[in-house]
C-alpha positions in Angstrom: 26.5 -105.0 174.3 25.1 -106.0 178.1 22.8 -102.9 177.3 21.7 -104.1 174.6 20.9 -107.8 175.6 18.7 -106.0 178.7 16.8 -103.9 176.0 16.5 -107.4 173.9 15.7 -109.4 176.4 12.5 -106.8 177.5 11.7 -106.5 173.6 11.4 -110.7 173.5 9.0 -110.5 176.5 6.7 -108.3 174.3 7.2 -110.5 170.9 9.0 -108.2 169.3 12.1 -109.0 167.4 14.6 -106.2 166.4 14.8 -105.6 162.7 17.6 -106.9 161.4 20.1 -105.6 158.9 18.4 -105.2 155.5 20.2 -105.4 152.0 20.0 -102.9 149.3 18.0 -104.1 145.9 17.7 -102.8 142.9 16.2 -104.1 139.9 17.6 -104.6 136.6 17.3 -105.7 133.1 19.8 -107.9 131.7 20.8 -109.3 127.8 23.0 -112.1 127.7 23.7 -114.1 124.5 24.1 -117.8 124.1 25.6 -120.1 121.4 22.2 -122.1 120.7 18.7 -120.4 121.6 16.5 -122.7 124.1 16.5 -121.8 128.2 19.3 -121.1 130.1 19.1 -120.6 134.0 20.2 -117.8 136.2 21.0 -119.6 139.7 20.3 -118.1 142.9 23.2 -116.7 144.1 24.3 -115.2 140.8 26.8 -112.1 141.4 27.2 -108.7 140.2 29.4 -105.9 141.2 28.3 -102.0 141.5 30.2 -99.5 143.4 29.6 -96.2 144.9 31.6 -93.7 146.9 31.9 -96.1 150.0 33.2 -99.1 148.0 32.6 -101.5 145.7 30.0 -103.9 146.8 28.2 -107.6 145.7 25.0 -107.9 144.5 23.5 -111.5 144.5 20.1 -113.0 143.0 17.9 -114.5 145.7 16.1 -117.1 143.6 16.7 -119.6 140.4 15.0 -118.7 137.7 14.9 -119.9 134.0 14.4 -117.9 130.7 13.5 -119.0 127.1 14.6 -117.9 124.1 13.5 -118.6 120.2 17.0 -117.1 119.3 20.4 -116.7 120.8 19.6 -113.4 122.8 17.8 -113.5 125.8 16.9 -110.6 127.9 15.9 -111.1 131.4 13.4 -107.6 132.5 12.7 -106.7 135.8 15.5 -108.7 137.6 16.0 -108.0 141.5 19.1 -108.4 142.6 20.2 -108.1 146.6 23.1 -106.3 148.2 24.9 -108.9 150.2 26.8 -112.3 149.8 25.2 -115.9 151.1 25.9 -117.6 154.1 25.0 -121.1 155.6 25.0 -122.1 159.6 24.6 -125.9 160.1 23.5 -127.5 163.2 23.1 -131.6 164.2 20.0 -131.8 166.4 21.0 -133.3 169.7 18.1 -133.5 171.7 19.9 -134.6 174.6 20.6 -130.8 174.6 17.9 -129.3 176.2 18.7 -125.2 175.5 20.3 -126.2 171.6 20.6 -123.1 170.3 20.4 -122.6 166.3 22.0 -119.3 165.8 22.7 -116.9 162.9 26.3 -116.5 163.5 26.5 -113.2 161.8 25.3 -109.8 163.0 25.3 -108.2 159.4 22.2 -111.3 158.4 19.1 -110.0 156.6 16.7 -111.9 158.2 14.4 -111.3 154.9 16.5 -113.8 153.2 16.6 -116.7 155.8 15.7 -120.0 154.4 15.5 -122.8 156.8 16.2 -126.7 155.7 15.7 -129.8 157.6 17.4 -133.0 156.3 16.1 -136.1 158.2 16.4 -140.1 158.0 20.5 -139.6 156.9 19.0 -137.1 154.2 16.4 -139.3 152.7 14.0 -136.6 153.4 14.3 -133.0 153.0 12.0 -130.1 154.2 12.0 -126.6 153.9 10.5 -125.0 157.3 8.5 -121.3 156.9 8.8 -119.0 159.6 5.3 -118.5 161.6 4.8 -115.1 163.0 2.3 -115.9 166.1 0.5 -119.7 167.2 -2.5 -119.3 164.7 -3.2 -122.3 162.7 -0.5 -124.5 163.7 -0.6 -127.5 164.5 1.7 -131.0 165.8 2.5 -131.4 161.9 3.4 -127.7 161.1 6.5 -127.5 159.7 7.3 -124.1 161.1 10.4 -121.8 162.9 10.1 -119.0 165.0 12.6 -115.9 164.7 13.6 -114.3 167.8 16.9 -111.9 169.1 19.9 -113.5 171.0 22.9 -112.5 173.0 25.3 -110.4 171.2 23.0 -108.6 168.2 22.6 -112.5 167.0 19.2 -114.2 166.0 18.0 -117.5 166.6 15.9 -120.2 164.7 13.4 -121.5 167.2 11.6 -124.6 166.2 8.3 -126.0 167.2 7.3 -127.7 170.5 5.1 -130.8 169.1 2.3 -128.7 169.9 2.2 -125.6 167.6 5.2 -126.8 165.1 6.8 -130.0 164.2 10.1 -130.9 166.4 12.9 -131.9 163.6 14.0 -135.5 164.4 16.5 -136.7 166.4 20.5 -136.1 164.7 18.5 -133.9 161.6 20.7 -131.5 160.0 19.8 -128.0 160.1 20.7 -125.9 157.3 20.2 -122.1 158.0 21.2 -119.9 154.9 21.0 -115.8 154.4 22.8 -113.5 152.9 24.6 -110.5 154.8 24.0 -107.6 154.3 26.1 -104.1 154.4 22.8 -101.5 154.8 22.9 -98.1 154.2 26.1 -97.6 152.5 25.6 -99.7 149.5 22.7 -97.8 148.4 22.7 -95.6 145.7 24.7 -97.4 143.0 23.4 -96.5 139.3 25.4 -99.6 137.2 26.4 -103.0 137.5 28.9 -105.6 135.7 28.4 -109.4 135.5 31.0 -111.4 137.8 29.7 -114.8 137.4 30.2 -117.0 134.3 26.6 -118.1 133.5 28.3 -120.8 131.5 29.0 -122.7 134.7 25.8 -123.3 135.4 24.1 -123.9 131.8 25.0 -126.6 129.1 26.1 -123.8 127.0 28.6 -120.5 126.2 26.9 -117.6 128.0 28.4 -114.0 128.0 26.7 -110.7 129.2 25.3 -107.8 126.6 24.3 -105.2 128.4 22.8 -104.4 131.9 20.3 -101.8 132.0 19.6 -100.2 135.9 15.9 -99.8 136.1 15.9 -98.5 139.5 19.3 -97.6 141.2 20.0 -99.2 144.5 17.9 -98.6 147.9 16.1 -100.0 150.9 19.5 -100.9 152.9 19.1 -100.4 156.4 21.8 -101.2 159.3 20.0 -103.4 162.2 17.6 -101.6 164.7 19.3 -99.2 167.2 18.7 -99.8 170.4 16.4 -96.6 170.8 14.5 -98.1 167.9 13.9 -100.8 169.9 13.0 -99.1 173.3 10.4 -96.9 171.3 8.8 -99.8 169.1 8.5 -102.7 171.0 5.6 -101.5 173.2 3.8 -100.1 170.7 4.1 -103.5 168.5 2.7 -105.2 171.3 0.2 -102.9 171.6 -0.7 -103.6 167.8 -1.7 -107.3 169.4 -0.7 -108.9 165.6 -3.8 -107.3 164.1 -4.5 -104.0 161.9 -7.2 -102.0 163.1 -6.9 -98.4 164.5 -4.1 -96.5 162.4 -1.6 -96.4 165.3 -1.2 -100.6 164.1 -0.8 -100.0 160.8 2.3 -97.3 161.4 3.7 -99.8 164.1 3.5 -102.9 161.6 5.1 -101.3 158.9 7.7 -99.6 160.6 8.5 -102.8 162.8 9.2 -104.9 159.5 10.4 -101.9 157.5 12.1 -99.2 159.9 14.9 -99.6 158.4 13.6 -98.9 154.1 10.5 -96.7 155.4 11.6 -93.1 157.7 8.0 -92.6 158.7 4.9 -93.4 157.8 1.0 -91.7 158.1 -2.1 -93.5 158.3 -5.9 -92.3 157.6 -8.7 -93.3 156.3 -10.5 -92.1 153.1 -13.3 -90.4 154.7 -11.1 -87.7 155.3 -10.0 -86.4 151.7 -11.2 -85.3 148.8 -12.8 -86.8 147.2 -13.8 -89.0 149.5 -13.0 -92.8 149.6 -15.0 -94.6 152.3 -14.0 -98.1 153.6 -9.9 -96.8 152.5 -7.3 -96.8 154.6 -4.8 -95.0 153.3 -1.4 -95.8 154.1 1.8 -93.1 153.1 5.3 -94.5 153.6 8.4 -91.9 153.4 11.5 -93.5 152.2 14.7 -93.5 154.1 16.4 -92.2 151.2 15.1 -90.0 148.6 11.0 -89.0 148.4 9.4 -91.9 146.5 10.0 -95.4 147.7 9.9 -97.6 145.0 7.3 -99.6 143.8 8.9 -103.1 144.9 8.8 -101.6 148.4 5.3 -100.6 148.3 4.2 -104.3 146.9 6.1 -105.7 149.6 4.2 -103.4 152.4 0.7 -104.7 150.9 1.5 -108.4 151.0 2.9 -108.0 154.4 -0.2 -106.5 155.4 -2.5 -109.1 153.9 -1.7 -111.3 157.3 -2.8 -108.4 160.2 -6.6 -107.6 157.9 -10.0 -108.6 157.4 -10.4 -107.0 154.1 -6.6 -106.6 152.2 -8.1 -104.7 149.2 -9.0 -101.7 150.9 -5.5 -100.5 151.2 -3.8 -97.6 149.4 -0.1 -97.3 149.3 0.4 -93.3 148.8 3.6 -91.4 148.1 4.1 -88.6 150.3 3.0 -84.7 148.9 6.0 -82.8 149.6 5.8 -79.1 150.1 9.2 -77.1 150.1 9.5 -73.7 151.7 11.2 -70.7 150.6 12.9 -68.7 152.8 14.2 -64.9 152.4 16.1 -63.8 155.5 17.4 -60.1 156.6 19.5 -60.5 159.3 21.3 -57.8 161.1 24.3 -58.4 163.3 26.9 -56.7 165.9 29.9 -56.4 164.5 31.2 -55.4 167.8 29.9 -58.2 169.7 31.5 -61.0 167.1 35.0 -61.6 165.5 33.2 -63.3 162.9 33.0 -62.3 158.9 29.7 -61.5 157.7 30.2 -64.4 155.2 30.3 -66.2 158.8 27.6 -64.9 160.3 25.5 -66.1 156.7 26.9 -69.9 157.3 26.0 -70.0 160.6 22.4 -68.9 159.9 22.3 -71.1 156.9 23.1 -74.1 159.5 21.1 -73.1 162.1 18.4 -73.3 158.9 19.3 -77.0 157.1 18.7 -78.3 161.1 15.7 -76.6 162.0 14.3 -78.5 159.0 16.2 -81.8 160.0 14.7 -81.5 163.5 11.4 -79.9 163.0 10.0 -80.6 160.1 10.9 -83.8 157.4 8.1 -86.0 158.6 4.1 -86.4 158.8 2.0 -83.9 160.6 5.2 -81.4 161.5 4.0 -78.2 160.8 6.3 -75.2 160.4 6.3 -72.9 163.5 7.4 -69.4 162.3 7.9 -68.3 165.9 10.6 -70.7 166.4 12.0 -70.7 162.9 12.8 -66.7 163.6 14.5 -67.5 167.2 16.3 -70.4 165.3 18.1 -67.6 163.1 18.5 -65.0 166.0 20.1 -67.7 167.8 22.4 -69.1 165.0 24.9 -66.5 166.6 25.3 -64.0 169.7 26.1 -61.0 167.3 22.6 -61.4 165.7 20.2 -58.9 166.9 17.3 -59.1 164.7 16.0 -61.0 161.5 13.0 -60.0 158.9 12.3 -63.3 157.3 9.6 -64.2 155.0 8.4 -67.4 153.7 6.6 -69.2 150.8 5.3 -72.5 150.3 6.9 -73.9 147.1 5.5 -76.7 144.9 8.3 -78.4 142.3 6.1 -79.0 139.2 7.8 -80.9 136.1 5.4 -81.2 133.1 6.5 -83.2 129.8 7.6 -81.1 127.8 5.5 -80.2 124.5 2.6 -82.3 126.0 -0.4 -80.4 128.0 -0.1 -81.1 131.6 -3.2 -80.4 134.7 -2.5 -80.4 138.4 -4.9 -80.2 140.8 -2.9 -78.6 144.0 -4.4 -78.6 147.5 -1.7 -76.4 149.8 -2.9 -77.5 152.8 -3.1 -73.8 153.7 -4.7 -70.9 153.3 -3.7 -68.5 150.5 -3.1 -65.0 150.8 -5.4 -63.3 149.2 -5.0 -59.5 147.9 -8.3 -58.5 145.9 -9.3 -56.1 143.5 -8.0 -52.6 143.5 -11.2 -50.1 144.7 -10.3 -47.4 142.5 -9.6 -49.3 138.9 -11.2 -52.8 139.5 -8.4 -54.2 138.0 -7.0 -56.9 139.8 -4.7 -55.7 142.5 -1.6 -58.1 141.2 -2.0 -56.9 137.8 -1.3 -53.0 139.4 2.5 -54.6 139.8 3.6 -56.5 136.7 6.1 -53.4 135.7 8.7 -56.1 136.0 8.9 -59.8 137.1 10.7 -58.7 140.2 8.0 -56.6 141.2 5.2 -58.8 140.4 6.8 -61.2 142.9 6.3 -58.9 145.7 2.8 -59.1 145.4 1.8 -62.3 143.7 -0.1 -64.8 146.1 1.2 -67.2 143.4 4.2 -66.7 141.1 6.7 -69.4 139.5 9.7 -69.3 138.0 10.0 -68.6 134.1 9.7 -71.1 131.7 8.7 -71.1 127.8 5.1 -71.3 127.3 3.4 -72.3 123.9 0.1 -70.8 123.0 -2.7 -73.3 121.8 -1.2 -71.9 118.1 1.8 -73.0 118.6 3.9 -69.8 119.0 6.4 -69.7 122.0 6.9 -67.6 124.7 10.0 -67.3 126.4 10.0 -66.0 130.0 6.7 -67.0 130.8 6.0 -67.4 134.1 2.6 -68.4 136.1 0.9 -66.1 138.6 -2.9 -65.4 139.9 -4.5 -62.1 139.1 -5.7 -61.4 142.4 -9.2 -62.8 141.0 -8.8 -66.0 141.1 -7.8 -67.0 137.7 -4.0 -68.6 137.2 -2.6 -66.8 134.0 0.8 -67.2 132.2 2.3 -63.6 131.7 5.1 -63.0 129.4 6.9 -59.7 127.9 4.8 -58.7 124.6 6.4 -55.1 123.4 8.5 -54.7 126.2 5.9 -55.1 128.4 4.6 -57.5 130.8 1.3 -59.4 130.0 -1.2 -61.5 130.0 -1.4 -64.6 128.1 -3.9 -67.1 128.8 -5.7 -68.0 131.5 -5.1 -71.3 132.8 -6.4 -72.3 135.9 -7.9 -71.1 139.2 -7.2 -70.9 142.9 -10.0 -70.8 145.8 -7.9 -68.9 148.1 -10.1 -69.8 151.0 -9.3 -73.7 150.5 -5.9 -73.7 149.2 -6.4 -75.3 146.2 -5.0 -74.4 142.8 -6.3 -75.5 139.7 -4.0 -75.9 136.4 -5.0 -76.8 133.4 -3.3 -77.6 130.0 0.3 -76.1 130.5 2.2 -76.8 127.8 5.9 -76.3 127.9 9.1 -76.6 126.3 11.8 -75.9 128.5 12.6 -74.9 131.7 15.2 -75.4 134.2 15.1 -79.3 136.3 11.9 -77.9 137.2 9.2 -75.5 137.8 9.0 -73.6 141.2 5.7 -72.4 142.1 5.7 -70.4 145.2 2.9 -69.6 147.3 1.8 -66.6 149.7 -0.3 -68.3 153.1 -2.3 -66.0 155.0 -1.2 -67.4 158.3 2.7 -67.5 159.2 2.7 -71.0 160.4 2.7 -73.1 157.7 0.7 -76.5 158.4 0.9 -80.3 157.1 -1.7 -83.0 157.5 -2.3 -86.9 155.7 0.2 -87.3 153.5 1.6 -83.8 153.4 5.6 -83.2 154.4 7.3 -79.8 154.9 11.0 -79.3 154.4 13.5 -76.7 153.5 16.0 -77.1 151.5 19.4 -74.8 151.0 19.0 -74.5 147.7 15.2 -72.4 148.6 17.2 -70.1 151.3 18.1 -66.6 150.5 20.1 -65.2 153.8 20.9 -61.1 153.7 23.0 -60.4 156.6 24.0 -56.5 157.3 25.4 -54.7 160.0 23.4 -52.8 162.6 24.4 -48.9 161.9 24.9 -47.1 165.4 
């Protein structure tokens, strides 16, 4: 804890306050019914319960809010509800005191939630005070708190000087309410049940319907680590409380939301195609899962709004995640290990899932095959060699029965086989004797699905692969024989992009793998590109070394 103060105390010297323990949300829909129609009131504070595999856990409302209904069914869309039960710290001024502290006496608070009321003149007047971020504006009448890190992981309300921010009077009452928060482990939770009686609070007989989880719990965060802090804190203060070169952006957004958003990337709209001058472009990575939700994103803009000259010239973008296949021959010593060969695959499979977790996972960490092949040659003593080749794979999922387009840019080059010199037939289409076969050679392949023709009729086993020519063609078995369908799309090899156009589906398996050949062995992100392997794209071979 002394460590930590020290690290604090340096951070508070650079304005920069730790981020605090954040609360899960998740939004909701809720139908209640009532014993006359009219409006009924959901008070802030409100409680429902959801469990996941680390407990059961309280959900709470952070607002009042009233709804109307012509009827006696009411149904409340879109409601957020917060991970995290309420808690109030109350102070008397005593200006007498000349270091009063006003302290949030819980480590677990979500700062996000803090409200802040002042009750002066024996309660005859009541203000609610807003916390001010830097000196800009204020004035001797600015109702106003500062937020800044204490002894012991605490925070404290700070209050004006009579300069920049009103001093509460004399024997005021400070009421300091949040919620706390439990982080990480209450996201993930997929339903909810009522635990409130919403008749308690309304001048009629309230009971719940049906809850409906729009999106399932996420954003919790534990507070900043102390390494979190070491690393940020200069580079907020660096930021000076303004958005200008990308380098602020990343450090704003990660200062307020380290603990929702893993990484983010910044550039500006000059750089992509097609081009969007005067756009910054700003790509946020989720702590957990690949999309943050939409809520999040909203809440990066308006937080942004404060640090810009011109707030409309920011994008929120989801990150473009590329996943990598991996086929591996290994060879091992069976003299120079005790270990099974199922062994020997387990421990190159590991050596694999943390390569990726290391290595890759976040903006502008580009896959180094070099190191990738020493990663599996050192995943055990015994190994003595690997043969390992990779693909880029992009997960398509198209609506079923409705045509769907992409337009793919790889990032990379593709591998690029041409025409065959005696026939003039593409070269690909030498080596569609079998799906297996046609894998081998394919710069693009996918996995099978069922295609339907523009007349309807159905093809099961259809897969997707260029020609070698540039064209993107489904192929499926006509006569016991592999061929082509329909054309239906493009690649420029040279770019790495890859134009699809029209698929229309009707089943495949949770989605659509479309692997990719590069021409180089490195495999290379940029903007809002992300590479990462998953186990479920490995493919380990091990066999012994024959003496």
């Amino acid at each position: 804890a002394q460590k930590y103060d020290s690290v604090i105390s340096h951070a508070k010297e650079l304005n920069y306050t730790p981020r605090s323990a954040r609360s899960s949300v998740s939004e909701i829909s809720l139908t209640l019914t009532a014993d006359s129609s009219g409006q009924i009131q959901i008070p802030k504070g409100t409680r429902f319960a959801g469990t996941n595999s680390n407990g059961i856990f309280t959900f709470t409302t952070d607002e009042l809010s009233s709804h109307v209904s012509v009827n006696t069914t009411y149904t409340i869309a879109n409601l957020m509800i917060y991970e995290g039960k309420y808690f109030t710290d109350s102070y008397i001024v005593d200006n007498t005191i000349e270091t009063q502290k006003f302290l949030l006496n819980n480590k677990n608070a979500d700062t996000d939630s803090l409200e802040v009321v002042v009750y002066e003149n024996n309660g005859a007047n009541t203000t609610v005070f807003s916390r001010a971020q830097n000196l800009f504006g204020l004035n001797a009448n600015s109702n106003v708190y500062f937020l800044q890190a204490a002894q012991n992981n605490l925070y404290e309300v700070v209050f004006g000087d009579g300069l920049f921010g009103r001093v509460p009077l004399n024997g005021a009452t400070v009421s300091i309410n949040y919620r706390v928060a439990s982080g990480l482990v209450a996201d993930g939770i997929t339903s909810y049940t009522l635990v409130d009686d919403l008749s308690n609070s309304n001048p009629k007989s309230i009971r719940p319907i049906s809850i409906t989880v729009n999106s399932n719990s996420a954003g919790g965060a534990n507070q900043e680590s102390i390494d979190s802090v070491r690393f940020s804190a200069p580079r907020y203060f660096a930021a000076q409380q303004r958005a200008v070169a990308s380098d602020d952006y990343s450090s704003l957004v990660l200062n307020n939301f380290g603990g929702t958003i893993s990484d983010v990337n910044v550039y500006g709209g000059e750089t992509i195609e097609p081009k969007k001058y005067g756009r910054v472009i700003i790509v946020i990575k989720p702590a957990n899962g690949t999309i943050a939700p939409d809520y999040i994103k909203s809440q990066i803009a308006n937080y942004l709004k404060d640090y810009i000259a011109l707030p409309n010239r920011i994008e929120i973008a989801d990150p473009d995640y590329f996943y990598v296949s991996v086929i591996s021959y290994v060879q091992y010593d069976s003299k120079q290990t005790t270990k099974s060969l199922t062994e020997i695959k387990t421990a190159v499979l590991n050596s694999i899932a943390n390569y990726s977790k290391n290595n890759l996972e976040l903006f502008g960490n580009d896959l180094r095959f070099s190191r990738l092949s020493s990663t599996i040659d050192n995943a055990d003593p015994s190994i003595t060699s690997n043969q390992t080749d990779l693909r880029l794979v992009k997960r398509l999922a198209p609506k079923l029965n409705y045509a769907t387009s992409y337009n793919l840019d790889m990032n990379n080059v593709i591998y690029y086989e041409g025409q065959s010199v005696n026939t003039g037939i593409p070269h690909t289409e030498l080596y569609i004797t079998s799906f297996d076969t046609h894998v081998e050679h394919a710069s693009i392949i996918s996995d099978r699905f069922t295609y339907v023709a523009d007349d309807g009729t159905q093809y099961e086993l259809a897969y997707l692969a260029d020609d070698g020519a540039g064209n993107i063609k489904v192929y499926a078995t006509l006569q016991q024989k592999i061929q082509p369908i329909m054309v239906v799309g493009s690649v420029n090899y040279s770019a790495g992009t890859i134009q699809i156009n029209n698929l229309i589906t009707s089943s495949y398996n949770n989605h659509i793998n479309l692997y990719v050949r590069t021409r180089d062995s490195d495999l290379y992100a940029k903007n809002d590109k992300i590479i990462l392997i998953e186990p479920t794209d490995v493919s380990i071979i091990v066999t012994e070394v024959k003496r």
